[in-house]
Structures are given as C-alpha cells and as structure tokens.
C-alpha positions as CSV (number, residue, x, y, z in Angstrom):
1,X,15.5,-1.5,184.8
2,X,13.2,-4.4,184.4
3,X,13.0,-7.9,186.4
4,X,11.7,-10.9,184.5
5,X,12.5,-14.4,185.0
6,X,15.0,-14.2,181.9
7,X,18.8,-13.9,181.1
8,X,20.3,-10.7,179.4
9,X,23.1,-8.8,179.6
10,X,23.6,-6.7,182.9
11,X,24.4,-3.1,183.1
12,X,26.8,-2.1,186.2
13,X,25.4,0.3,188.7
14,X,25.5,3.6,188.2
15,X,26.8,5.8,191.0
16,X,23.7,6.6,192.6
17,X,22.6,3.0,192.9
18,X,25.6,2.2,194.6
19,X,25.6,5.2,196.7
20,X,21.7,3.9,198.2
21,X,23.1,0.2,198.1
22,X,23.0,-1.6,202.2
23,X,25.8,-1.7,204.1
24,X,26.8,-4.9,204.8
25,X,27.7,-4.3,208.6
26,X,30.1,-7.2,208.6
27,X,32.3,-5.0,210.6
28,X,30.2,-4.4,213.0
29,X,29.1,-7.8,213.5
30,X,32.8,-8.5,214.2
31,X,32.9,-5.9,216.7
32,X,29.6,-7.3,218.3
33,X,30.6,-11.0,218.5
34,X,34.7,-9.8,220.0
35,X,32.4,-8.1,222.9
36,X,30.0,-11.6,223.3
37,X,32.9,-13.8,223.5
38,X,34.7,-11.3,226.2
39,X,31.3,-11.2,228.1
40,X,30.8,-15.1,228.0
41,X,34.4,-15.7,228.9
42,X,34.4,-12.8,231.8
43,X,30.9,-14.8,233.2
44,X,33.2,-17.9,232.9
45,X,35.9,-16.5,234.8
46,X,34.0,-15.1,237.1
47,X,32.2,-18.2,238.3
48,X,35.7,-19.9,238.8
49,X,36.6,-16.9,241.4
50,X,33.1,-17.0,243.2
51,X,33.1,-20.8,243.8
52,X,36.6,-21.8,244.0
53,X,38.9,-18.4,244.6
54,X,40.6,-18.8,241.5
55,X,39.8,-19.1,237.4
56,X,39.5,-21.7,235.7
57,X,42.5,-23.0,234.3
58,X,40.9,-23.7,231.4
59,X,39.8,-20.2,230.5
60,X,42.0,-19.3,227.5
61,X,41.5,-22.3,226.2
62,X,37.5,-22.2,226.5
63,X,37.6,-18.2,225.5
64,X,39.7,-19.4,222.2
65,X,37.0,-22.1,221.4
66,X,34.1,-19.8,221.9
67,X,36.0,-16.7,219.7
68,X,37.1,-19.5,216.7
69,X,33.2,-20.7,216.7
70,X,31.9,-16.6,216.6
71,X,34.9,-16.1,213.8
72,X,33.9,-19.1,211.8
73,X,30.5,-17.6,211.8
74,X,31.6,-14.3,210.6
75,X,33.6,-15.3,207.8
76,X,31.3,-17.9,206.7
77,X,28.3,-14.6,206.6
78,X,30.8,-12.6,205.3
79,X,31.8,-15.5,202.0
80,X,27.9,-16.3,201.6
81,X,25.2,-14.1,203.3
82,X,27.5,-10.6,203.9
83,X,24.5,-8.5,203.8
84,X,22.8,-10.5,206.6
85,X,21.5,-9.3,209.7
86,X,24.8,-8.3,212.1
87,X,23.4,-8.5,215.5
88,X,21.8,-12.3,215.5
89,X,25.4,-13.9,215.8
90,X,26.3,-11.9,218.5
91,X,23.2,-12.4,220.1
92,X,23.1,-16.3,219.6
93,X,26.8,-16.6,221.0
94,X,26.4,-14.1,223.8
95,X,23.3,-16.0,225.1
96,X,25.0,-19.3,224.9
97,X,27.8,-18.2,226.8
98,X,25.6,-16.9,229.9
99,X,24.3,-19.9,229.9
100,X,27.5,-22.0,229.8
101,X,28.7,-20.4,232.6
102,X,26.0,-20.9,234.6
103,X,26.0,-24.7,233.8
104,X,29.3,-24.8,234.2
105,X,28.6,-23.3,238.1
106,X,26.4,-26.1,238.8
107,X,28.9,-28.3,237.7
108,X,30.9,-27.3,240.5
109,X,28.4,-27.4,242.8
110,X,27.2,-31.4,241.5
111,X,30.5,-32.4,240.3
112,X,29.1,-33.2,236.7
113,X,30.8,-32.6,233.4
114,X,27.2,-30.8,231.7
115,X,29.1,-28.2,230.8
116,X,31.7,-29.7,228.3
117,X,28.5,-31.5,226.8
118,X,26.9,-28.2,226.1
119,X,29.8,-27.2,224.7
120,X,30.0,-29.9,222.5
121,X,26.7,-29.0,221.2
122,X,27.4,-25.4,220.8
123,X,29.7,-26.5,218.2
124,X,27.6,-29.0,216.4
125,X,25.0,-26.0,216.3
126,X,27.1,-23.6,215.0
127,X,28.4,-25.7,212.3
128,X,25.3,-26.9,211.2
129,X,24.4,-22.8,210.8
130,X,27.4,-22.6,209.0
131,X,26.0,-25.3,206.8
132,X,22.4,-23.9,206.0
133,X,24.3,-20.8,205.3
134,X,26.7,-21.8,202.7
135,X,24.5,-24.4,200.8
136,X,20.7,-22.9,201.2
137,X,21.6,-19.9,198.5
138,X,17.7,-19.0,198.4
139,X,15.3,-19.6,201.1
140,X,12.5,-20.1,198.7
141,X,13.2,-23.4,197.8
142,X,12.4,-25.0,200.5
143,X,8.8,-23.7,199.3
144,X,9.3,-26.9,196.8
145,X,9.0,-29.0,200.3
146,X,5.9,-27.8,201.8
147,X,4.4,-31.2,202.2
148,X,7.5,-32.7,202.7
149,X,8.1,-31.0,205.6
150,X,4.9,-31.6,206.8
151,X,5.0,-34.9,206.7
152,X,8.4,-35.2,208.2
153,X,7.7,-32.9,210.7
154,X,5.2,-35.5,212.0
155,X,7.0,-38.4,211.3
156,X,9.5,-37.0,213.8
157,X,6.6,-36.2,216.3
158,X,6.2,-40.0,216.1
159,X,9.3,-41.2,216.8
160,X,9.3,-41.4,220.7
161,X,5.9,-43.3,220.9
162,X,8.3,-45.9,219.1
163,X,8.1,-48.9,221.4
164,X,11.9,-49.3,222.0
165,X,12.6,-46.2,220.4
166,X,11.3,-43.7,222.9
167,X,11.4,-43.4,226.4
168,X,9.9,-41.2,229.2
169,X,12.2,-39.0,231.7
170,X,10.0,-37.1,234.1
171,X,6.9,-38.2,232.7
172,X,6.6,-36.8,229.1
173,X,7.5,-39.0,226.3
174,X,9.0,-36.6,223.8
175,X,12.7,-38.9,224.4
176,X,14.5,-40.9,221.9
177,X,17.1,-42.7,222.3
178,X,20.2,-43.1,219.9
179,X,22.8,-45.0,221.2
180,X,24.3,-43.4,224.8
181,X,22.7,-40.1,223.4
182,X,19.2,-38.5,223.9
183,X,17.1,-36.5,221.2
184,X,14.1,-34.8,221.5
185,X,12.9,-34.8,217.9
186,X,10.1,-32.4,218.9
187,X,13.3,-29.7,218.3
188,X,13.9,-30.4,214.6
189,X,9.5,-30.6,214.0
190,X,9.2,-27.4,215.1
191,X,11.1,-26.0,212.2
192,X,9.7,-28.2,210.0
193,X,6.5,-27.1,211.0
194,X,7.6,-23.7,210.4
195,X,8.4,-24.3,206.7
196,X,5.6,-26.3,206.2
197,X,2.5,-23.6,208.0
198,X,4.3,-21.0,205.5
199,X,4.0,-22.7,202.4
200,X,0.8,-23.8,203.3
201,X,-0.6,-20.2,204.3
202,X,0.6,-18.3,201.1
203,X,-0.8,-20.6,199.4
204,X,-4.5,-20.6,200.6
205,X,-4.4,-17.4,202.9
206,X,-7.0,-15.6,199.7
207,X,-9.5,-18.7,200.9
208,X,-8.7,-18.4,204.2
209,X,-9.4,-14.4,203.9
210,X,-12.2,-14.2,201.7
211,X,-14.6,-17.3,201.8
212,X,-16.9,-18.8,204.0
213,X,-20.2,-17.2,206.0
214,X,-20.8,-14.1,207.8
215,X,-22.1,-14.8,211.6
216,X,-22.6,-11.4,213.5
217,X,-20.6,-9.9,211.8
218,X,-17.4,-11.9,212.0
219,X,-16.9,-14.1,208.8
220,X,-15.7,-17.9,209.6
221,X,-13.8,-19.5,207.2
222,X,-15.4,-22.6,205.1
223,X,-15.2,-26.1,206.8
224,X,-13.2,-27.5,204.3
225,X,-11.1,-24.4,204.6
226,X,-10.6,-25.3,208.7
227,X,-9.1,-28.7,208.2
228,X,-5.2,-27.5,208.6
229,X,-6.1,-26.0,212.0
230,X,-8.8,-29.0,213.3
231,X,-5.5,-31.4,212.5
232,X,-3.2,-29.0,213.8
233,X,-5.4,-28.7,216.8
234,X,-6.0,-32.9,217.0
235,X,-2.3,-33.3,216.7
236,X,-1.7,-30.3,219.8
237,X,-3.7,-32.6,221.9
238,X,-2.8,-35.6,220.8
239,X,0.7,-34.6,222.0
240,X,-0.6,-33.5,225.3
241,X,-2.4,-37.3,225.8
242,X,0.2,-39.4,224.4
243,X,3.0,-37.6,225.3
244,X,2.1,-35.8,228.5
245,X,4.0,-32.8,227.3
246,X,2.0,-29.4,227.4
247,X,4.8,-27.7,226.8
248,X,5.2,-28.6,223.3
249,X,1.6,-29.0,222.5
250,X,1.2,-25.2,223.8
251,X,4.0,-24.3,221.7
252,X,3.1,-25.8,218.3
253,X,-0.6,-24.7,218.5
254,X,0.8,-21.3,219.0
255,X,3.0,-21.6,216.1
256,X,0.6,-22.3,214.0
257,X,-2.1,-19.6,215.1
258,X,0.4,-17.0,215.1
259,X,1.5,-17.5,211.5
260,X,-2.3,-18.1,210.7
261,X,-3.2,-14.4,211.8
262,X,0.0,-13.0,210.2
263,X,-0.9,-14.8,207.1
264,X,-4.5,-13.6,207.2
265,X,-4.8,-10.3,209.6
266,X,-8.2,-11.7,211.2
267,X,-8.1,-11.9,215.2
268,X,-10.7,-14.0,215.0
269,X,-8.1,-17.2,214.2
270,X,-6.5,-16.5,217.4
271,X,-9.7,-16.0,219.5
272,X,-10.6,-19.0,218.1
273,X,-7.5,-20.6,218.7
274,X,-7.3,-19.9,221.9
275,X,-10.8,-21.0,222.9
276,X,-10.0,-24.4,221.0
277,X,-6.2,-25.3,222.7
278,X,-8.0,-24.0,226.2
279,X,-11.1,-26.5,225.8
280,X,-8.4,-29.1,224.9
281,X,-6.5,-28.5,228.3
282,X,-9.2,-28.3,229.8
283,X,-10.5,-31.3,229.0
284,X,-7.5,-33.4,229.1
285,X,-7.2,-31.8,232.6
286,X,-10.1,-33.7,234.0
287,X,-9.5,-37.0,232.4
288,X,-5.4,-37.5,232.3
289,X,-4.0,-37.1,235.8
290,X,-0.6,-35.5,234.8
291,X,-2.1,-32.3,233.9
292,X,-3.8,-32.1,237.2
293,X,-1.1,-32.4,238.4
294,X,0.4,-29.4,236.8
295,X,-2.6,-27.0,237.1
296,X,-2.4,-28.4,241.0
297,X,1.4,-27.6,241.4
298,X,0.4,-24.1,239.7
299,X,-2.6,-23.0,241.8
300,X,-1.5,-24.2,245.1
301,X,1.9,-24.4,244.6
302,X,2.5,-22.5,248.3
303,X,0.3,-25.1,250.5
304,X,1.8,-27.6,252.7
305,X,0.0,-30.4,250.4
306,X,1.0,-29.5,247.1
307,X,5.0,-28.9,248.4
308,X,5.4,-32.3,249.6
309,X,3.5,-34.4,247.2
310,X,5.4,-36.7,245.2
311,X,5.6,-37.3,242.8
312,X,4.6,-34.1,241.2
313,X,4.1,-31.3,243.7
314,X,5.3,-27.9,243.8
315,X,8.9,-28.5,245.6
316,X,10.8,-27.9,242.7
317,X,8.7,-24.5,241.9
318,X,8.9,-23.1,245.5
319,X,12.8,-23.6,245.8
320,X,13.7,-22.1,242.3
321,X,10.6,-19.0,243.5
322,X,13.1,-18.8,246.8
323,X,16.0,-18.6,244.7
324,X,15.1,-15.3,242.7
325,X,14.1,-13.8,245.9
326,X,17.3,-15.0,247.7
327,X,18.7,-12.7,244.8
328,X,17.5,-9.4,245.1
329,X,18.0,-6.9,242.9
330,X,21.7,-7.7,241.7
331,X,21.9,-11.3,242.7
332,X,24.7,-13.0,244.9
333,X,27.1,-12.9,242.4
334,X,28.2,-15.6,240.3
335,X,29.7,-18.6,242.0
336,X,28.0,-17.1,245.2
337,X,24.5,-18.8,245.2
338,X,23.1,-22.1,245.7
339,X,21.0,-22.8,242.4
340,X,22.1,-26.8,242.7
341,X,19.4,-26.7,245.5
342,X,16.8,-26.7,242.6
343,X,16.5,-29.8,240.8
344,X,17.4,-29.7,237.0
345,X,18.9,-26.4,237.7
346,X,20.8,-26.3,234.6
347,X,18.3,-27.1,232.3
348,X,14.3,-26.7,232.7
349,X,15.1,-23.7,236.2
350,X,18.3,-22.1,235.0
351,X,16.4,-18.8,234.5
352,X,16.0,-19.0,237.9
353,X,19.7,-20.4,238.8
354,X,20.6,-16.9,237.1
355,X,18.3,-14.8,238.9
356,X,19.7,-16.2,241.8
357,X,23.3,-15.0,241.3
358,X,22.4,-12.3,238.6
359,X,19.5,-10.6,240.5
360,X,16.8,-8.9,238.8
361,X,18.9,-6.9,236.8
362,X,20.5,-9.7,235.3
363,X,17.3,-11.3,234.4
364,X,15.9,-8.0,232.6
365,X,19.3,-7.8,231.0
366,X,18.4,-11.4,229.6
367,X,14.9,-10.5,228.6
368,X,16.4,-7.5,226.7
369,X,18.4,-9.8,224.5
370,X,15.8,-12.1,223.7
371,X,14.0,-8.7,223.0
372,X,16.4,-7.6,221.1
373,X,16.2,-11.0,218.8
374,X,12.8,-10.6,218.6
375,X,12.8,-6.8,217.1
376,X,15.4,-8.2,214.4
377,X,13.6,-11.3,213.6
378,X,10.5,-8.9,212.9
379,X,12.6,-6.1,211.2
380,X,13.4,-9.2,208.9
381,X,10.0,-10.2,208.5
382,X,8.6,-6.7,207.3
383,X,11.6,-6.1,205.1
384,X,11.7,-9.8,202.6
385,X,9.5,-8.9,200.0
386,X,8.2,-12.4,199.0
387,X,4.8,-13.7,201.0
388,X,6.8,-17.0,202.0
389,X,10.2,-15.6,203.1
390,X,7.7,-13.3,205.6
391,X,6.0,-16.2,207.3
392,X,8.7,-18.2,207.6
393,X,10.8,-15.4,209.5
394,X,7.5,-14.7,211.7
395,X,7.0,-18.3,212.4
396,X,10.6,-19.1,213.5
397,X,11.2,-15.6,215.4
398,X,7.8,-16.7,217.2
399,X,9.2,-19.9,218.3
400,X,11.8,-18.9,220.2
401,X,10.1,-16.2,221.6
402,X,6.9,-18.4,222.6
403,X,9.3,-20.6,223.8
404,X,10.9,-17.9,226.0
405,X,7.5,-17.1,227.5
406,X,6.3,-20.8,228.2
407,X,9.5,-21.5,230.5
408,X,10.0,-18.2,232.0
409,X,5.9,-18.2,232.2
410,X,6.3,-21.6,234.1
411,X,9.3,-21.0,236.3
412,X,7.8,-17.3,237.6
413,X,4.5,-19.0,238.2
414,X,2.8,-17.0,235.2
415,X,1.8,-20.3,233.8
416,X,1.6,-24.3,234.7
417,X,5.4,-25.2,234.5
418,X,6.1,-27.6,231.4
419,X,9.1,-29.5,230.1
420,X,10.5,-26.9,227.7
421,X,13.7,-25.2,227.7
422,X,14.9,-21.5,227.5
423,X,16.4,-21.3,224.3
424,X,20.6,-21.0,223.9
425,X,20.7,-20.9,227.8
426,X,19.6,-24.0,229.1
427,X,21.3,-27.7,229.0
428,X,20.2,-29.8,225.8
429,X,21.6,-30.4,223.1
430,X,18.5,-30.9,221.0
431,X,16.9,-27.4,221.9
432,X,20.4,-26.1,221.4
433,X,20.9,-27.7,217.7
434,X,17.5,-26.5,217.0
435,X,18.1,-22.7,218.2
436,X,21.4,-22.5,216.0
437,X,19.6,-23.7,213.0
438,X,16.5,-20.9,213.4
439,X,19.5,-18.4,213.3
440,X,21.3,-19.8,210.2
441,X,17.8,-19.5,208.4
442,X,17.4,-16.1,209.4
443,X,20.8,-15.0,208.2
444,X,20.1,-16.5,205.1
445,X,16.9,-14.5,204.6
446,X,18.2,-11.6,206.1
447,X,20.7,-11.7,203.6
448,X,17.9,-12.0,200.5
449,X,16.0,-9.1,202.1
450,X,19.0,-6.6,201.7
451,X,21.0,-7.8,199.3
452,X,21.1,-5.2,195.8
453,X,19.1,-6.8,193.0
454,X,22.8,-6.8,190.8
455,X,24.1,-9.1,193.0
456,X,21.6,-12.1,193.1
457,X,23.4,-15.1,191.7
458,X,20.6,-17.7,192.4
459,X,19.2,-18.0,188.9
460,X,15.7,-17.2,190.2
461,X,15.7,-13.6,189.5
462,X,18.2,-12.1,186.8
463,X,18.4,-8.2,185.9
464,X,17.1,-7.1,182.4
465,X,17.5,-4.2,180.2
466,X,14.0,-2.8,178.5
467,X,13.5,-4.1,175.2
468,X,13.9,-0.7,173.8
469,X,17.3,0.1,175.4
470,X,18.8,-2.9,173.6
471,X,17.2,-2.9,170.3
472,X,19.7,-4.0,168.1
473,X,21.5,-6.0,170.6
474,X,21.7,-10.0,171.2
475,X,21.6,-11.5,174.6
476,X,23.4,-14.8,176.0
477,X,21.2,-18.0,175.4
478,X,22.7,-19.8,178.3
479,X,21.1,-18.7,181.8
480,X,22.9,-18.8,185.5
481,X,21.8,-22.2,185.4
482,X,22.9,-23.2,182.7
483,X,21.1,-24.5,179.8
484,X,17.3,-24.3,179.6
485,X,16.7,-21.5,182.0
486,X,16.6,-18.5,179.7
487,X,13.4,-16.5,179.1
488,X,12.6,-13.7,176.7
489,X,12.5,-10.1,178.8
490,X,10.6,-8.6,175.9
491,X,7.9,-6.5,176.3
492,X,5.0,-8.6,177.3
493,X,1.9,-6.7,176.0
494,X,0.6,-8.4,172.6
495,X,3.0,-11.0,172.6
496,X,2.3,-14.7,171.9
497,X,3.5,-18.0,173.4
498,X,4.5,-20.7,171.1
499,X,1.0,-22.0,170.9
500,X,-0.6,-18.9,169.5
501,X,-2.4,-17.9,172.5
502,X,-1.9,-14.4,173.9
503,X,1.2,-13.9,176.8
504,X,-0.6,-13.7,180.1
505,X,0.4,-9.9,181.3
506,X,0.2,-11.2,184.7
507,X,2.3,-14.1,184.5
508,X,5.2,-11.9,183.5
509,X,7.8,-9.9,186.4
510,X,8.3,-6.4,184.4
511,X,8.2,-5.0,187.3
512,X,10.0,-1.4,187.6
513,X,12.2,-1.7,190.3
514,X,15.6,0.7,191.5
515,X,18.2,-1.3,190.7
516,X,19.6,-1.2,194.1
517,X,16.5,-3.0,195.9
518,X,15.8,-6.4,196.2
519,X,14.0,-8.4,193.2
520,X,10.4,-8.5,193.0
521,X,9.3,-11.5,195.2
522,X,6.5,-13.2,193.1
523,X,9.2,-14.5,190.6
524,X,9.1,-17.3,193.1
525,X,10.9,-20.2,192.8
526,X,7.8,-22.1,193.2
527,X,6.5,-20.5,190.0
528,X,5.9,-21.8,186.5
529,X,3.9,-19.6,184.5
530,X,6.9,-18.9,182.0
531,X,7.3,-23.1,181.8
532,X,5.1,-23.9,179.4
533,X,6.6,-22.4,176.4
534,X,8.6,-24.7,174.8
535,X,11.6,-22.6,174.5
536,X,13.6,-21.8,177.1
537,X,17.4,-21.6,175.2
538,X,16.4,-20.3,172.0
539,X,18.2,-17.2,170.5
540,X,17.0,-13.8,170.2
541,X,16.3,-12.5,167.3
542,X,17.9,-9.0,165.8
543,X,14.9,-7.1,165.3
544,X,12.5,-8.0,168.1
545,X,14.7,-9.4,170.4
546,X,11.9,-12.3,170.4
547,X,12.6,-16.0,170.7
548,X,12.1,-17.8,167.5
549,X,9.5,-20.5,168.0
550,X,10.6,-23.4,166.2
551,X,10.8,-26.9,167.0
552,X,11.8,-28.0,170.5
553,X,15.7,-27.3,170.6
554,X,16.8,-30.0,173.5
C-alpha cells in the first residue's frame, strides 16, 4: 500500500491490519470520567458537611450537570475523534471539579455566588471543546493561519491598553471589559501564539539549525534568522512595562523558547533565552517600581517591613504560607479550614486554600494529575507524525504546565508571585475557557496520531493501490472533496507533468506505509507541489493508469 495525495479505489483491511489497528479506549474513558464526576461531586458534598453539617441541597442537581457535561464530551469523542486520547477528559473534568468545590467552600465562608459563575464557565468551556472537536477535522489547517494567528494573537495582547477598553485590577492591565463581564484576552493569545510559533518553526527550523557562525564552538544563528525571538523577547517586556504583568510575560517567553528548542534540539536557544528574559527583569526591576515590589515581597517576604507594606507587601504570601502549614500532612479536611483568611483565595491562592484543607497529600495528589496531563500531552507529541502537529502539542502541553509552575512557583515562594492562575482549578472564566480549548485541540490531534490510515476522511491523505496491482483497472475522477482534488498515484519515477518537465521524485508521498498506521505527515495540508499540473479531475487512462494531459477540463 502506497500514500499519495490522489483518489483511487480502496482495498478493505485485511485481517492482520485490523488485528494491529488502536483501540479506541472510548470505554475506558467513560469509566474514567463516571469516577471524576463521583470524586468532584464527593469533594462537593463533603464541603457542605465540614462547613455547615449537612450537604448541599443542591448536590444531585450539581453531580447531574457535571456528569451530562463529561457525557456530552464522550459522545461528542466518540462521533468525531473516537481514537483520541482517553484520559485528558477525565483529567480536565476531575481537576475542575476539585477546584469547584473548593470555590464553592469559600463561598460559604464570604457569602459570594463564585461558584455558580465558575460553573457557568465550565460549561461554556466544555462546549466550545465540543466545538473545535466536531468542526476542526484536521489539525493541519490551521497551518494555513500561521500569520493570522500571529497577528491576532497580538492584536488581542493590545486590547487592554485600549483607553476605555481595558482596565487595571490589582495593578496589571491585562483586563477588558465587555459589558458586566471581565476578559483577559491574554488567555485566547496564548493559543494563538501556540499555532502561530509552530508554523513559524517548521517552517524555518533548517535556518534556524544549520546557518549562521561558529563562536567557541557553539553556532549562533544568523541575525536575520534571530528576529522572531528579539520581537518575541521586545513584546515579553513590553508586557511586563505596559502591563505590569510578569506573569504572562514569563509565560509567553517561555512558550516560545520551549518550542524553539523542541523545534531545533540546540540548548543554546534556551541558555540564551533565559539570559535575555532575565536581563529584561532585571532591568525593568530597577526602573518600574511594581516589580520591586514583587522581588521585595519575594526576598523578604518574612520581615516585619515587607508584611505590612501596602500596598504590595508580603501579607497576602505569609497567610496563604501559614495556611499549608496550618495543614499538615492531610489537611483539616474540607469545610474545616479557614482559606477565606487569604485574599483572592479562590483564584490567584487556591493551591494554597487546598493545601490547607487537603494537606500535603492532597497537593501531591494534584501535582500528579497535572503530571499525569503532562506525560499524555508528550506521549501525543512523540506519536503525530507531521513536524507541525508535534509542536503544536508541545507548545500547548507547555502552557499549562509552565503555567502550573509560575503559580505554584509563586504561592510556595519558589518564585516572585504573579497574577496568573492554576489552570481548571482556580476562579476565571478566561483561564478556564482557554484550558478547555488546549484540551479539545489535543483530542483532535490525539485522534490524527492514532487513527488507521483507512479511515482518514479529510481529503488530505487518501489510500492508494500500486500502479501495478491495478493495471487494467480505472479509478474515480471525483476526490473526497469533490471535484478538482484528484491526483494520479502512478509510479512517479520518469513521469512527466503537463509541461514536459520531469515529475519531481520528491514532491511525490509513495511512501510505503502498513496500512494500519497513520498517513505519512509531509502530505501536509499546507503543501502544493502536486498544484501545478493543470489536471486535477482528469481520467485515467487503461493502459498506464496516467492522466491524459489535454486542455484544462474546468
């Protein structure tokens, strides 16, 4: 079996190919979510008992909403991505739920209604994974909008230094405002971003690689070939001025020198990257007074100065430090704490509101999961076969994970505390919309890297027979797209394009694959080396099996 970007008549599997074909796993990924939503609900429950003696009244009802949401995932994987990755909806849902419950105890405790909001956006998120997962069929064409994304990625970055658009809450500027709701449109960028460093790297990683000087032994890319990561670096800082938000500057310069070394397997770009971001800091450190302050709060957070400054200070650092300890190894037990002592306990400390009444167990627990998402979101990475599919999957798996390390980082004192939040846990609906999406994409190309070459329906990749098994035989002339998308499958070597000129053996996919793995990844979508011959539709003929070139048949 042969894979060329052409339509031909397919051969069902024999046994043996469908013997060594995936197993979709839906099953278990049923099994997986029915335990999340029992978890999240028990955590729920058990929250009601602790604080008030008695569960919530509302439990069924809020156990029902969270099990319909997990379902409507399932079957919507199982209808369009059923050999995707089983465990990332259980994860995603089980991770919400701890964190719902916890915002739901500081509800209590405050009397606020954040919970039901969260809620609300645990729906919207889900939905909208529901959405990339029926209507993106193929990852790689969002490879078309590299620069698209790029520049809407920063367009979005923009938004809150909109007079009248954006607004400041606790300093940073990252804020917009759309009617009585709040956005932080840094969320969506991120994921942008993500698309856009990916296209961008497999496009130029063999410049980025290969050219430019030697000094000591290291080779340095060319100057021209350093202008992606001097703007990325410009824009990291210009976030961190203009903004006041080292949080997100930290976490898209990261991004971006993570997938760089993926893309190129040189340390040197993250030694490099490092020294750059830290000379940045450093130096908006000694001229912008709101990252004093947080290098301030960081180093002396313990001294009588520092925990009664305000604003700024160390106050809010200290109590949620006190908290964990207050925990122990097992915690207090839900309901049983005091985490509403900490300010913004549900959102930027409510890794610490959990370690409080989930001890140290509990936290590790919580680390293992986002462990856990991490080891899948890399098993996905080293399994796609296509160069943009892998960076993509390494660049969104990053984010959350970075994203994981900056908060908890900040919160444990690891790090200067920022103004990010812990991913499916804490309050906000932005980070929340943004998490749910990540998970949809990976689904999706989850589902690509496992799925048996015989059943790709995306018209990128089709399954041919060798031109010598079907001599004799005539082929459709209409592709899976229907039209102008059919390409001869014949045997490349001495044939001739319709202008006379010898076939380029490279530009042809004849690749010999079994015909139970996935399809040979450089038939991108992105790719038009078979698009300039003039016929794409034209009939075979009987004793070659070779497009007649004629006029154009449109």
């Amino acid at each position: 079996m042969t894979y060329a970007p052409a339509v031909a008549e397919q051969r069902a599997p024999d046994a043996a190919a469908r013997s060594q074909a995936p197993r979709p796993y839906r099953f278990a990924e049923l099994m997986l979510t029915a335990l999340a939503v029992v978890i999240a609900a028990g955590a729920y429950a058990l929250v009601g008992l602790g604080a008030e003696d008695t569960v919530p009244a509302n439990v069924y009802w809020y156990t029902g909403w969270l099990a319909a949401l997990g379902l409507g995932l399932h079957v919507l994987t199982w209808w369009r991505a059923k050999y995707a990755d089983p465990v990332l909806v259980p994860l995603a849902i089980l991770l919400n739920g701890i964190g719902l419950a916890m915002i739901y105890r500081i509800d209590l405790a405050t009397e606020s209604s954040t919970a039901t909001s969260q809620l609300v956006w645990m729906t919207l998120g889900s939905i909208l994974a529901g959405v990339v997962i029926v209507f993106l069929r193929d990852h790689r064409l969002l490879r078309r909008f590299t620069y698209t994304c790029g520049f809407a990625a920063l367009a979005f970055l923009l938004l809150p230094l909109v007079p009248g658009l954006g607004t400041t809450i606790n300093g940073a500027r990252i804020w917009i405002n759309v009617g009585p709701f709040s956005f932080q449109p840094g969320e969506i960028a991120k994921i942008l971003l993500a698309v856009f460093f990916a296209g961008y790297l497999v496009s130029f990683r063999d410049q980025l690689v290969l050219a430019g000087p030697k000094i000591l032994g290291i080779r340095f890319p060319r100057l021209r070939d350093l202008g992606p990561i001097i703007i990325a670096w410009v824009a990291s800082v210009g976030i961190l001025v203009l903004q006041r938000d080292l949080g997100t500057s930290l976490l898209f310069f990261g991004l971006f020198v993570a997938m760089l070394y993926v893309a190129t397997g040189k340390k040197t770009w993250i030694f490099l990257g490092l020294g750059m971001f830290a000379l940045g800091a450093f130096v908006a450190a000694q001229i912008f007074t709101h990252v004093q302050q947080r290098i301030d709060g960081w180093l002396g957070a313990l001294t009588r100065e520092e925990f009664e400054k305000t604003p700024g200070g160390s106050y809010q650092l200290v109590q949620g430090l006190f908290g964990m300890a207050s925990g122990g190894l097992t915690g207090t037990g839900l309901g049983e704490g005091r985490p509403s002592v900490v300010p913004y306990a549900e959102s930027d400390f409510i890794y610490a509101s959990l370690g409080e009444e989930l001890g140290m167990v509990g936290l590790f627990a919580i680390l293992m999961l986002y462990l856990i998402l991490f080891q899948r979101g890399m098993k996905i990475a080293s399994s796609v076969r296509d160069g943009f599919g892998k960076l993509l999957t390494v660049g969104l798996t990053f984010t959350i994970c970075l994203q994981c390390f900056i908060v908890i980082g900040g919160v444990t004192r690891l790090i200067p505390l920022t103004g990010l939040t812990t991913p499916f846990l804490a309050a906000g609906g932005s980070s929340l919309i943004g998490s749910w999406i990540i998970i949809g994409l990976l689904l999706r190309i989850s589902d690509y890297a496992r799925r048996p070459a015989e059943e790709f329906q995306t018209g990128v990749l089709t399954v041919l027979t060798d031109p010598e098994e079907r001599a004799g035989q005539r082929s459709p002339s209409r592709g899976l797209l229907g039209g102008r998308r059919n390409r001869d499958a014949a045997d490349p070597a001495g044939a001739e394009a319709a202008d006379g000129h010898p076939r380029d053996p490279e530009a042809e996919v004849a690749t010999t694959v079994h015909p139970a793995a996935a399809p040979d990844p450089e038939a991108d979508v992105a790719t038009t080396a078979h698009r300039t011959a003039p016929e794409y539709g034209a009939e075979p003929t009987p004793e070659h099996g070779e497009p007649e070139h004629g006029g154009d048949r449109r």
